[in-house]
C-alpha positions as a printed NumPy array, in Angstrom:
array([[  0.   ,   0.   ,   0.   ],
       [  1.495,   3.5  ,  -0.548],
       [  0.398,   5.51 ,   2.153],
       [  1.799,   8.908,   0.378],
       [  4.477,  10.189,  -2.303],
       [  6.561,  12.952,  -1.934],
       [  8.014,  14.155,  -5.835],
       [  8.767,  16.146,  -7.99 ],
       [  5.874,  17.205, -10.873],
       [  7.106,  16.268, -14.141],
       [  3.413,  16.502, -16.107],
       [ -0.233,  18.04 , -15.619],
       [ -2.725,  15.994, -16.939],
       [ -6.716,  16.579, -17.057],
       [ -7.505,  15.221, -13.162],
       [ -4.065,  13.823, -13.01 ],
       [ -0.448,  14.83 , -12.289],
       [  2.637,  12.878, -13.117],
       [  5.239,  12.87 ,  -9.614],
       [  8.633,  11.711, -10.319],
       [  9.863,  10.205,  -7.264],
       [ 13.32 ,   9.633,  -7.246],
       [ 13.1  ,   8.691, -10.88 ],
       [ 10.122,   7.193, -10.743],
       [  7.17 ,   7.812, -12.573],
       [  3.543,   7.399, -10.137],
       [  0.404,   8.667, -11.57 ],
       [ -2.243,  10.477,  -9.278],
       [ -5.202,  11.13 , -10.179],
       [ -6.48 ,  14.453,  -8.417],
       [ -9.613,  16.697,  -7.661],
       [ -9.695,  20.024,  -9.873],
       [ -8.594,  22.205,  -6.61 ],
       [ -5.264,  20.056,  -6.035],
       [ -4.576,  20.267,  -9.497],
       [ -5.157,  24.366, -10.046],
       [ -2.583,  24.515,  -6.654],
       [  0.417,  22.553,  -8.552],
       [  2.654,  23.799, -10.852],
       [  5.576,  22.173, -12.985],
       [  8.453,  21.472, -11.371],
       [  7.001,  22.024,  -8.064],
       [  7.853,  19.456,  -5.065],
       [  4.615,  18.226,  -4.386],
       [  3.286,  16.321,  -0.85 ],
       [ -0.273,  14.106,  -1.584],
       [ -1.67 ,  11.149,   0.632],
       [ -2.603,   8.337,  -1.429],
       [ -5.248,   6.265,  -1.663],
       [ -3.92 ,   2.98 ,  -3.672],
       [ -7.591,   1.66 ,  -5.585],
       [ -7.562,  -1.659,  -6.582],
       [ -9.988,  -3.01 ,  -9.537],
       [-10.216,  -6.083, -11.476],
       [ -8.711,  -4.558, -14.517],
       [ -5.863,  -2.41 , -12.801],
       [ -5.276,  -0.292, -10.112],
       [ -5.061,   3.247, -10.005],
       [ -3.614,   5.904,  -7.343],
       [ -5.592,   9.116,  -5.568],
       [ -3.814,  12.132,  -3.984],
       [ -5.424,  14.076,  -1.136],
       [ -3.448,  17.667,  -0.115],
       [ -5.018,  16.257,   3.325],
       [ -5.367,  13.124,   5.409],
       [ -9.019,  14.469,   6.329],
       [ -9.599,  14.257,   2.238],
       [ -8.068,  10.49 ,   2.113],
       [-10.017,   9.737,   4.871],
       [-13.77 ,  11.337,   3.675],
       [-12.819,   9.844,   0.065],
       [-12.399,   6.24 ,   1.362],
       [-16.036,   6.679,   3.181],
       [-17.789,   8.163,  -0.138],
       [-15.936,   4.942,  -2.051],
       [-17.422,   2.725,  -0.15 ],
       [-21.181,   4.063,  -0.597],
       [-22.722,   2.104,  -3.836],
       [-23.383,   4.055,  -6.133],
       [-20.299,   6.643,  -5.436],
       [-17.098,   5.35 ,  -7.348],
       [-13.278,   7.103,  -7.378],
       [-14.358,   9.803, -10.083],
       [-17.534,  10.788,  -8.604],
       [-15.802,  10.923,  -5.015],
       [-12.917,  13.352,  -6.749],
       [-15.638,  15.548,  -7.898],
       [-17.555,  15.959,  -4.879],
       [-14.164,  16.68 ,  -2.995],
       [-13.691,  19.185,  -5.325],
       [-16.919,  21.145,  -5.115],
       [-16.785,  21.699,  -1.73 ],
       [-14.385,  21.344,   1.597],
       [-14.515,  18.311,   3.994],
       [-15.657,  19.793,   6.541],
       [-18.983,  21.222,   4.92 ],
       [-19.317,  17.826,   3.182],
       [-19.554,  16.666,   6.633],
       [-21.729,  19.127,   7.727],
       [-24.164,  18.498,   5.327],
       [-24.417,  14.364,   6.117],
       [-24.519,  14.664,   9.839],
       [-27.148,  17.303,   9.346],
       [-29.077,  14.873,   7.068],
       [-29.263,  17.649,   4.495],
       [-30.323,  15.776,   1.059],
       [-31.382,  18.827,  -0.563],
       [-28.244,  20.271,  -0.128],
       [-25.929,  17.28 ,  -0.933],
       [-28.157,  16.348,  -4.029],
       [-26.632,  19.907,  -5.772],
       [-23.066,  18.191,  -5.581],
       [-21.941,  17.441,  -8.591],
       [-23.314,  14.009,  -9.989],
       [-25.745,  13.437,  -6.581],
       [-29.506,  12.68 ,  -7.049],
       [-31.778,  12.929,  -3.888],
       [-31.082,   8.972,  -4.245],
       [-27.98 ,   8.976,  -3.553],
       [-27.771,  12.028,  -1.243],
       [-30.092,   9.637,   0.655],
       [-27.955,   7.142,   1.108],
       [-25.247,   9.111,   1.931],
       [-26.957,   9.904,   5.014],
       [-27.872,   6.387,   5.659],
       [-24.633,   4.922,   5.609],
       [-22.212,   7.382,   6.423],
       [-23.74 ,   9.864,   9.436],
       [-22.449,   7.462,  12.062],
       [-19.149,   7.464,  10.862],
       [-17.898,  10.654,  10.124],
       [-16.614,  12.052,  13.949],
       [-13.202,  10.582,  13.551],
       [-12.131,  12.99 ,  10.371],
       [-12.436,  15.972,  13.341],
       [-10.846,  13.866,  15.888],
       [ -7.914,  12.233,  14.045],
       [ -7.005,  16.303,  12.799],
       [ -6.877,  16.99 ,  16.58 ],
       [ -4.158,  14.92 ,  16.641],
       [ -1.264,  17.042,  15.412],
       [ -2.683,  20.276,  17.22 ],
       [ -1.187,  21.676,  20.325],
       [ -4.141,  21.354,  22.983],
       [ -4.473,  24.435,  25.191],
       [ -2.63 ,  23.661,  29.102],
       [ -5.588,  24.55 ,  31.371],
       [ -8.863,  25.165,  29.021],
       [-11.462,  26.203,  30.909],
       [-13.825,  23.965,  28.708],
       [-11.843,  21.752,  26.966],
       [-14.466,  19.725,  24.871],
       [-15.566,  23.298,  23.307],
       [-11.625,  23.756,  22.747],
       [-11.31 ,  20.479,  21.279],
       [-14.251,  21.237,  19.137],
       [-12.722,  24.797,  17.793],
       [ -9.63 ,  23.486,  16.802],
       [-11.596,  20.514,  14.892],
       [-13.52 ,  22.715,  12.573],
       [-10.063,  25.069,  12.117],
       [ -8.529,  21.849,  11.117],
       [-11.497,  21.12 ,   8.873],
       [-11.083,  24.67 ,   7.15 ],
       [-13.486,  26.992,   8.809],
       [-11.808,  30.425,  10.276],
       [-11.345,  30.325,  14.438],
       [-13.811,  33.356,  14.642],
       [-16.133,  31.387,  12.717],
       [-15.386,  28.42 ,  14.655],
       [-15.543,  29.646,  17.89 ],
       [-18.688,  31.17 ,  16.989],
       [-20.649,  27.983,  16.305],
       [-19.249,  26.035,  18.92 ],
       [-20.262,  29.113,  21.114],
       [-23.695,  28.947,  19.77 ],
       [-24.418,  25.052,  20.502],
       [-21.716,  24.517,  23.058],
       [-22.749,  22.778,  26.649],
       [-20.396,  22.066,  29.251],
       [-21.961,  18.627,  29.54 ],
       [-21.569,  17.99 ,  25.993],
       [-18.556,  15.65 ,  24.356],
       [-16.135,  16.609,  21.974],
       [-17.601,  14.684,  19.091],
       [-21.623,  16.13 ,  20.686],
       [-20.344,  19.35 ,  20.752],
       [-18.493,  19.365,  17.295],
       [-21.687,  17.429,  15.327],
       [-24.052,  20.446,  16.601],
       [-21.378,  22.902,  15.41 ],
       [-20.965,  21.759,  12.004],
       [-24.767,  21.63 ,  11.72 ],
       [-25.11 ,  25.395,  12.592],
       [-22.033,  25.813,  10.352],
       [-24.034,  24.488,   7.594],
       [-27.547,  25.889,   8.119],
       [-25.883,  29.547,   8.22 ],
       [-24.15 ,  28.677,   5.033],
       [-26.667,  27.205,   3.022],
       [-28.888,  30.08 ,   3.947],
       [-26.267,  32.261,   1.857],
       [-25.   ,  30.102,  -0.538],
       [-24.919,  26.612,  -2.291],
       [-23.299,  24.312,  -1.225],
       [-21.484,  23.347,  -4.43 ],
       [-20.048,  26.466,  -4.385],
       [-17.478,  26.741,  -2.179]])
């Protein structure tokens, strides 16, 4: 399995980029955004997803773990293959892709790129259980504050920075729904759910 490539880019492709890696050639196949932020020449840094199929196999980049992560949970929805999961990745930001499953939003995820209400459905179905460990694995490689005064809403801040949002923005939501009683993973659910119902009240969600 290759975890991730660190090369050099030797060719842009349409949804692909060639890395040479030590003189080796990998192909990664890419979202639009990933692509627009890579340049020749550059030294580029991707997690990889390595797909395996019955006629070949074929290798995904991800500027984040949190992408890897969400695409692996949209490949294995039926329905939703490698291509598809690229494109909704590209439309919008983990984070409000997140958002809009835990919220159970179908009208909203159905405007992604290639997503009927049928399939926004069972998006929601299969995948609103499993989504809290994108926020918690990013809290990971953050520094946690010494003596918080409540540390599940400072967990929950620095998951939705890690996710993309702004910390005003952040703290804002989390301010909004936060509890002292609550979890990190309660607290950080009813924050991305304001997060999306302010932003969908603004703009689509394919949008951003």
């Amino acid at each position: 399995m290759i975890a991730f490539l660190r090369g050099r880019v030797a060719f842009l492709g349409p949804g692909y980029v060639d890395l040479d890696v030590r003189d080796v050639g990998y192909r990664v196949y890419v979202c639009e955004r990933t692509l627009a932020a890579l340049g020749l020449g550059d030294t580029a840094f991707l997690y990889t997803h390595h797909h395996v199929r019955e006629d070949g196999w074929a290798l995904y980049g991800f500027e984040t773990s949190e992408e890897r992560s969400l695409f692996e949970r949209l490949v294995a929805v039926s329905g939703i293959g490698p291509k598809l999961a690229l494109q909704i990745l590209g439309s919008a930001g983990v984070g409000e892709i997140v958002a809009a499953i835990v919220s159970e939003d179908v009208d909203g995820l159905s405007r992604l790129p290639g997503i009927g209400r049928k399939l926004a459905s069972r998006l929601v179905v299969e995948l609103r259980e499993k989504l809290d460990d994108l926020a918690s694995s990013a809290l990971m490689s953050l520094p946690r504050p010494r003596s918080p005064e409540n540390p599940a809403a400072e967990d929950a801040v620095s998951a939705l920075v890690a996710l993309g949002y702004r910390p005003r923005e952040a703290e804002e939501a989390v301010s909004a729904v936060g509890k002292g009683h609550q979890s990190v993973e309660e607290t950080l659910k009813a924050a991305l759910t304001y997060l999306y119902a302010r932003d969908a009240r603004t703009e689509p969600l394919s949008q951003s």
